[in-house]
Each structure stands twice: as structure tokens, then as C-alpha cells.
C-alpha positions in Angstrom: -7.1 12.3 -9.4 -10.0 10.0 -11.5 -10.3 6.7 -11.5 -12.8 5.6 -14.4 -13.9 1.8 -14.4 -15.0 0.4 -17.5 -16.0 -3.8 -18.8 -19.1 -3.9 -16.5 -22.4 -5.8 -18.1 -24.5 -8.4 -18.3 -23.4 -12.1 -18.3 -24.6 -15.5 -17.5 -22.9 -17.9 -14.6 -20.1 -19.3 -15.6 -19.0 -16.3 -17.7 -16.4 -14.2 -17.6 -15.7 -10.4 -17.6 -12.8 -7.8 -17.5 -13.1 -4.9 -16.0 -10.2 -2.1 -16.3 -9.7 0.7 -14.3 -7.9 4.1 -16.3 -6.3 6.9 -13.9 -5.6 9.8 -14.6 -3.7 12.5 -12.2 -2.1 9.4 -10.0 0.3 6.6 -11.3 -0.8 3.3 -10.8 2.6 1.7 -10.3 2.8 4.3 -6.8 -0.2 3.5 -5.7 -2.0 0.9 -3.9 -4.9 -0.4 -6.4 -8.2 -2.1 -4.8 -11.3 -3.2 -6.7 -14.4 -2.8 -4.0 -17.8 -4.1 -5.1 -21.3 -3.5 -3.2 -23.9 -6.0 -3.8 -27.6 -4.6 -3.3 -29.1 -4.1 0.1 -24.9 -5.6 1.4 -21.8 -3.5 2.2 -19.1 -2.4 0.6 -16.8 -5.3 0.3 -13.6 -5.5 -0.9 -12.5 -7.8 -3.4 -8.3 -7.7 -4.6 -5.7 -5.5 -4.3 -2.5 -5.1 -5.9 0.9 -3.3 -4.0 3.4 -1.3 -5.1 6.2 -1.5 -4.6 5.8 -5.3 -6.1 3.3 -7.3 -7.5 1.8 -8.5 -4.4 -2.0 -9.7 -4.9 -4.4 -10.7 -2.5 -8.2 -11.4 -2.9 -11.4 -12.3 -0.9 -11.9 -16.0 -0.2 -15.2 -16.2 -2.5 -12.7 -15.0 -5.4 -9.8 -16.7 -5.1 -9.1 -18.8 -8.3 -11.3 -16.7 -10.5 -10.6 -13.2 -10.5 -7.4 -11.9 -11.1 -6.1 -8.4 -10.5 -3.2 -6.6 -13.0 -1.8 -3.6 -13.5 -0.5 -2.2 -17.2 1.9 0.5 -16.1 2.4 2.2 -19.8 -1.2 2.3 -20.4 -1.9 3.5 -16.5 -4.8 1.2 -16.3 -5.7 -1.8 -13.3 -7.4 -4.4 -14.6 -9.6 -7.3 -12.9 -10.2 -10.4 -14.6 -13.4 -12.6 -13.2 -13.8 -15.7 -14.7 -16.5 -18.3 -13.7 -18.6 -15.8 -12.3 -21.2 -16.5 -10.2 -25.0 -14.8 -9.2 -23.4 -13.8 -5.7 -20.5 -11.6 -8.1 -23.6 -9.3 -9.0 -23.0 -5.8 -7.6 -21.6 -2.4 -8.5 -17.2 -2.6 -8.4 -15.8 0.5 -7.9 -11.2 1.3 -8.2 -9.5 2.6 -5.3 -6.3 4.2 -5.4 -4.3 4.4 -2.5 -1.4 7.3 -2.4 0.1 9.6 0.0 -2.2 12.1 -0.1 -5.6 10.3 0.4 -7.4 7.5 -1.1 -9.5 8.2 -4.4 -12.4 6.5 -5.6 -14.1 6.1 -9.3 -17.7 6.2 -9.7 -17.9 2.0 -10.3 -18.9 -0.4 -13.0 -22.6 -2.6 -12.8 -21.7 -6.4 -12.9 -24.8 -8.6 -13.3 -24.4 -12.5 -13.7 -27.9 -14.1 -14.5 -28.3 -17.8 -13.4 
């Protein structure tokens, strides 16, 4: 399994990014897809998830009403759309995937949101 996150940069408040998420060896749909982020010098944090079976999402307070988690089945990817992003947004976001045999990390994405 490899998860491979991709969109990170640069970007001023009050901008927006996507960020998208490729796997390979493990099916998003059957899987349980999390984006984490870790801030420096703060812990790993964890920001939306989407379920399978279903579309159910759920996010951290801080994000609610901006970011926005997807999945694109045919094209195996997770997405995470973050609108209105703010200074505090700035950190390292990393995909999960969540099957039977284990959970699986990628390698993460730099987000940084200049004020």
C-alpha cells in the first residue's frame, strides 16, 4: 500500500488549497480515508475523515465550514478541499488509510498560509 499526497504550498490567509491524496495497492472506496496534519513544535492532529461504506464526513471544529473532504473512486484518489485558510492551517498533512489489515500512512504534503 502507498498513499502519496500532493497540492501542498504556499498561500496567503484567506486562500484556498486542494490537496489530493493517490493510493495505490488499497481501494479508497474500502477503506477509511483520514487527512492528519502536524503543525510545528504541536501533535499530530487529525483533521476529516471520510467512511466507507457511505459518504459519511466528519471534521475538526477549527475546520468545519472550510475544508471539505472527497473521494473519486475511478481515479482512486481522496481529496481535501480548504478554503479560507488560516495561519493556524500551517503544518505538514499527511493521508491515512484505514483497512483490515493495518492502517497506512503517506509521507505528507507542507501547507503554509502567510498572514
Amino acid at each position: 500500500v502507498r498513499l502519496v499526497e500532493s497540492g501542498g504550498g504556499q498561500v496567503q490567509a484567506g486562500g484556498s488549497l486542494r490537496l489530493s491524496c493517490a493510493a495505490f495497492g488499497v481501494s479508497v472506496g474500502n477503506a477509511v480515508m483520514r487527512w492528519y496534519r502536524r503543525a510545528p513544535g504541536n501533535q499530530l492532529e487529525e483533521v476529516a475523515l471520510i467512511t466507507t461504506p457511505g459518504e459519511i464526513t466528519h471534521y475538526r471544529d477549527s475546520v468545519k465550514d472550510r475544508f471539505t473532504i472527497s473521494r473519486d473512486n475511478g481515479k482512486n484518489t481522496v481529496s481535501l478541499q480548504m478554503n479560507n485558510l488560516q495561519s493556524e492551517d500551517t503544518a505538514r498533512y499527511y493521508c491515512t488509510a484505514d483497512i483490515a489489515s493495518g492502517k497506512y500512512w503517506g509521507r505528507g504534503t507542507e501547507v503554509t498560509v502567510s498572514s
